[in-house]
N, C-alpha and C positions, 0 to 999 in steps of 0.2 A: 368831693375832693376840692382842694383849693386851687385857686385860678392857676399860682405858681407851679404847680404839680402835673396841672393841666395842658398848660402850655409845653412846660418840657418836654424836648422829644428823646426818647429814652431809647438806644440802639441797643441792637443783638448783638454781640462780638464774631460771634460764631457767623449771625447768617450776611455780616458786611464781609469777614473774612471769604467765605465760602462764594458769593456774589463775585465778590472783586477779583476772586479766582478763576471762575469759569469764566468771566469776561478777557480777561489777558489769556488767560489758555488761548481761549475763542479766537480773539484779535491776532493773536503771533500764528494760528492755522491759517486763518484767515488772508494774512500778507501770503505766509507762503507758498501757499495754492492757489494764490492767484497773478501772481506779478507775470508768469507769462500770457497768462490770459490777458492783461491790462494790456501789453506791451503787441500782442498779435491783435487784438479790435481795436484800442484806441491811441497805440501807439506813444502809450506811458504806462511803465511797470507799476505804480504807484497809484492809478487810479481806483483801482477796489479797494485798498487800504486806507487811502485817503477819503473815499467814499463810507467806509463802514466807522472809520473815526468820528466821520461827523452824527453817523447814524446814532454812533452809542452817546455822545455830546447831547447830541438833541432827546435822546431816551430818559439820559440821567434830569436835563430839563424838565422834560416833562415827568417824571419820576419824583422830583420834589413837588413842584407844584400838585401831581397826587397825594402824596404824602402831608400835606397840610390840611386839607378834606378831612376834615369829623366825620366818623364812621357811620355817625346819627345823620348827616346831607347825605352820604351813597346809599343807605336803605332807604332814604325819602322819594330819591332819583333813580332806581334801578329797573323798576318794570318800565319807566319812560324810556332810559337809555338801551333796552332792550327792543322795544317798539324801534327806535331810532335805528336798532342794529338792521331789524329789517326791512327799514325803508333802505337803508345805502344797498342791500342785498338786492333788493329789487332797481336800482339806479344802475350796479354794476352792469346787469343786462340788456339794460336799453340801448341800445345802436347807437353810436358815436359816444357815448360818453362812458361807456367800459372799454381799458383798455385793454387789447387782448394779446397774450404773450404764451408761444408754444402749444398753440391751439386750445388754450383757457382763457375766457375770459374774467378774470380776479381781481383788478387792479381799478382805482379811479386813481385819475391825475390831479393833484391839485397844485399849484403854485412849480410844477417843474419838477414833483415829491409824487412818487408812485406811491398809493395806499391800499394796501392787500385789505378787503371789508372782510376776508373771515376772520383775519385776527385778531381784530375789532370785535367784533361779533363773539369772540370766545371769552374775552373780558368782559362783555357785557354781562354773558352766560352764567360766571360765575356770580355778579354783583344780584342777578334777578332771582337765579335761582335760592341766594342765603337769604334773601328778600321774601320770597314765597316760602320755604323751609320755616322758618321762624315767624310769620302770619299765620300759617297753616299747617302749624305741627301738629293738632289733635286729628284733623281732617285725614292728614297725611298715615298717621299711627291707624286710624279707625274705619277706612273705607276706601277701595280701588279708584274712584273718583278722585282722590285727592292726589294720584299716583299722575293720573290721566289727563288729570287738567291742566300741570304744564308742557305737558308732552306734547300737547295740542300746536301749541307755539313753537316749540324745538320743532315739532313736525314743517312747519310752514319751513322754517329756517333750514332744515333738512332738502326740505325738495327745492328751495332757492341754491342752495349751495349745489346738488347735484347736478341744476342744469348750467354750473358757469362750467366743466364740471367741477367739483372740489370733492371726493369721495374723502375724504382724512378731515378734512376740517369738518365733516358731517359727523364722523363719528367721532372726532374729539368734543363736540358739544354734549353730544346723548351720553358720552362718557362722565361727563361733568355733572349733568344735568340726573343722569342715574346714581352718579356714587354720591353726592351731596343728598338726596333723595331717600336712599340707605340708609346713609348716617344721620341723617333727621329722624330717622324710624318705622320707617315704610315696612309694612309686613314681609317677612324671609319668603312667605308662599306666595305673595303675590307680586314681590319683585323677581322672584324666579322666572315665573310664566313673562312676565315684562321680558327679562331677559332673554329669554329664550324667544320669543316674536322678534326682539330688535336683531338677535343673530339670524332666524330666519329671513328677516328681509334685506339684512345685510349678502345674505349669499343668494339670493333671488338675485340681488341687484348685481353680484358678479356674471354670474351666469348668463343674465340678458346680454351684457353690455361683453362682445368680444374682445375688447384692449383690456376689460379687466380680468376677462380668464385668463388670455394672453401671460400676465403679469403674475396670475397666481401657478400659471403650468412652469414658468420660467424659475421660477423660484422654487419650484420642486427641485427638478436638477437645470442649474443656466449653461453646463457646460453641454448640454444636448444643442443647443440651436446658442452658441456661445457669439457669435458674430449679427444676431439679431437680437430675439426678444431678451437672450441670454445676459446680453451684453454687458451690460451696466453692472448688475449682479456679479458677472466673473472677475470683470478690473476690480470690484469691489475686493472679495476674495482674496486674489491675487494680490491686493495693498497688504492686506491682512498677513497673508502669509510672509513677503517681504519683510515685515519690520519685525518679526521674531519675538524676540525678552525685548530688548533694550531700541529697535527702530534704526534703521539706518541714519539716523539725525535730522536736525530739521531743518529743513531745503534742500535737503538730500532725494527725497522721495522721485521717484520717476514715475509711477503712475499717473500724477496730477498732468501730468506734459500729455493733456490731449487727450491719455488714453480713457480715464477715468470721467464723464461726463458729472457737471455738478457738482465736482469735487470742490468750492468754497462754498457752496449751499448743501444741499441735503445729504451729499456724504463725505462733508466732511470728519465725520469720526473714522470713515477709511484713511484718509489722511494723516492722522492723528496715529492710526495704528500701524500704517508702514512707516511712517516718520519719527515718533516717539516710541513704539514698541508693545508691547504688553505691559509696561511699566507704564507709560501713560495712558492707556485705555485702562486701567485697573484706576488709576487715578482719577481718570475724568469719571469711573460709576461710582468712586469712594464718594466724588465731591457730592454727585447728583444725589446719591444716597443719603447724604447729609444733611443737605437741600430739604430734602420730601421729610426726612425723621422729624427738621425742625419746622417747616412750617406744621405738621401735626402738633407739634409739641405746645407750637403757641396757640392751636386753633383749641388743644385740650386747656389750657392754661386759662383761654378766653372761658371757653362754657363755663369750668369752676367756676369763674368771676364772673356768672350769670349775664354774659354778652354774648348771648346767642347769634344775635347777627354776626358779629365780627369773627364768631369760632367756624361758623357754618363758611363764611369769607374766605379764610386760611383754612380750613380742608378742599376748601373746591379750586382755590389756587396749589397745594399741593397735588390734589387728583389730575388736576390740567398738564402740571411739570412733570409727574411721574409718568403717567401714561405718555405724552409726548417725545420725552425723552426714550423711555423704554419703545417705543414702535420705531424710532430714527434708529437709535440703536441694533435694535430687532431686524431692521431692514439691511441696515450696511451689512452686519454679519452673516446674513439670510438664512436668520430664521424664521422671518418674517416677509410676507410680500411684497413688494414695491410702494412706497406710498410719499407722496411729496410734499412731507412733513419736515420743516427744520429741528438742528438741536437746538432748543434752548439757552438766550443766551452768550451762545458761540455761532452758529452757521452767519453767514454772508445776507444783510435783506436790512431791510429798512423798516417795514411796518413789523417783522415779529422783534427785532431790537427795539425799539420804540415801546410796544407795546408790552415784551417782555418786562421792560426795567419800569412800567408804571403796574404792571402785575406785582412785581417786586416791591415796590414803594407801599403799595396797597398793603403787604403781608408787614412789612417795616410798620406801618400806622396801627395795627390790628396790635400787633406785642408793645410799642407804644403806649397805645388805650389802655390797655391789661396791663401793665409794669406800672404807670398813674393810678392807675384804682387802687392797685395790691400793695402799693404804699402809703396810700390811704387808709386801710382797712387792716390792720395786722392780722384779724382773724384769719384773712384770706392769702396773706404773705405767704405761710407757710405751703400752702397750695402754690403758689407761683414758684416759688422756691422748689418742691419739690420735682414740679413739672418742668 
């Protein structure tokens, strides 16, 4: 392609449309489940708001400067920046320099900026794994070693994250790290048996650990022990039920006052459901749905245009969103366990906004790259076009 061709950067209509969406949904939940929280700790309604403005300011920053990264320097850099991931993994845990919040230690502090390393680590995940996928696709298609060998590494990364503990960020890697692995080609029988081991040791690990059965009996019925383990779960519910079709409107909701714990981080799509109604929860999975269809879309768009890395890229950033999104989801509603996963996006946090919108920026580069080539190559237009 020509240098001019090359440089341009070529936008999605759909997936800025669709971005730009969930982020202002996000932001206006975001003020309004939290202004009395702001106003009861630090005595300004305004400080979450104005705190997660600046989160998404600094995301969309760092979001460009991802977005000018040649997809050819991230496959060069990914099994490093993977290494990288689990060095901070193992920093978080060292005594004094992990900080530790609600009896988890997740957080390092840097410059006054709390930075959560698994959601760091799950970016990495995706750049190492399209990395490994596309060096060792024959490997991967033709023998269980090839299945095994980077599992080895998610494994470390596994049992680093369980002891801060992080049980969600553990299994949203292996998620990644499995379904990119899939669609690279891995045998149906022998990612079966995979699967079926990671589910067995996934429910090994509940059953040791009593906060996590706790979590998973509560969530059977929460209205049995509804003032305990229950709890969270039921307010949860209760929003749910509240906002009906249409939502009692927004800053109307009375759940968030208190009763509803975490209601601008991990549920806030209860939020969303007593406030906006069934008419914005249908909305917010229309957008997500949109989301996931089109990063496929480009990550299929890529392969025809023989960029394996960068298709493999935007499937494993699709698999991250969809799965993430679907368990937050799964969870406010209970049909899912407890798990303290943000939405995408939209919840209240610094490092998954940050982190989010250079995941985004990543998928922006990848359609990019592929829209440059496919206008270069008319043979291959048609293929972009169609996809």
């Amino acid at each position: 392609m020509n240098r001019q061709a090359a440089q341009r950067f070529h936008f999605d209509p759909m997936l800025v449309t669709v971005t730009l969406s969930l982020l202002l949904i996000g932001y206006a939940m975001v003020a309004s489940s939290s202004l009395h929280l702001g106003l009861e700790q630090k005595q300004d309604s305004f400080y979450y708001p104005i705190r997660q403005l600046v989160h998404i300011l600094l995301g969309l920053g760092l979001g460009l400067a991802v977005a000018r990264i040649p997809m050819e320097s991230w496959e060069k850099i990914g099994s490093g920046l993977f290494i990288g991931g689990l060095f901070l993994l193992v920093i978080v845990l060292i005594p004094g320099l992990g900080v530790k919040v609600n009896g988890s230690i997740r957080w390092l502090s840097l410059g006054g900026l709390r930075i959560q390393v698994s959601e760091v680590v799950k970016f990495f995940s995706v750049i190492y794994m399209a990395g490994y996928v596309t060096r060792h696709k024959e490997n991967l298609q033709g023998s269980a070693y090839g299945i095994i060998k980077p599992l080895l590494l998610f494994s470390v990364a596994c049992v680093l994250l369980l002891l801060e503990p992080d049980f969600g960020s553990a299994v949203v890697i292996l998620m990644i790290a499995m379904g990119v692995m899939f669609l690279g080609g891995a045998r149906l029988k022998q990612f079966i048996i995979l699967l079926a081991l990671v589910v067995a040791l996934a429910a090994s690990l509940v059953i040791v650990a009593p906060y996590r059965m706790a979590r998973v009996l509560s969530f059977l019925n929460p209205f049995d022990d509804y003032l305990k383990s229950g709890y969270q779960l039921s307010q949860a519910l209760i929003s749910f039920g509240r906002g009906e079709v249409l939502g009692v409107g927004l800053g109307s909701g009375i759940q968030k006052l208190f009763y509803l714990p975490e209601a601008h981080t991990d549920f806030l799509f209860s939020v969303i459901g007593e406030e906006l109604g069934l008419l914005g929860v249908m909305t917010v999975v229309g957008l997500f749905a949109l989301l996931i269809w089109r990063a496929f879309t480009i990550a299929v768009a890529a392969e025809q245009s023989g960029q394996q890395f960068s298709a493999f890229i935007a499937y494993g950033l699709g698999i991250w969103i969809g799965f993430q999104s679907f368990v937050n989801m799964g969870v406010n509603m209970g049909i899912l366990p407890t798990k303290g996963l943000t939405l995408p996006l939209m919840s209240y946090g610094g490092s998954s906004m940050m982190v989010m919108c250079c995941a985004f920026a990543l998928l922006f580069r990848v359609h990019s790259e592929t829209a440059a080539l496919n206008i270069e190559t008319p043979q291959a237009r048609s293929k972009w076009v169609s996809a």
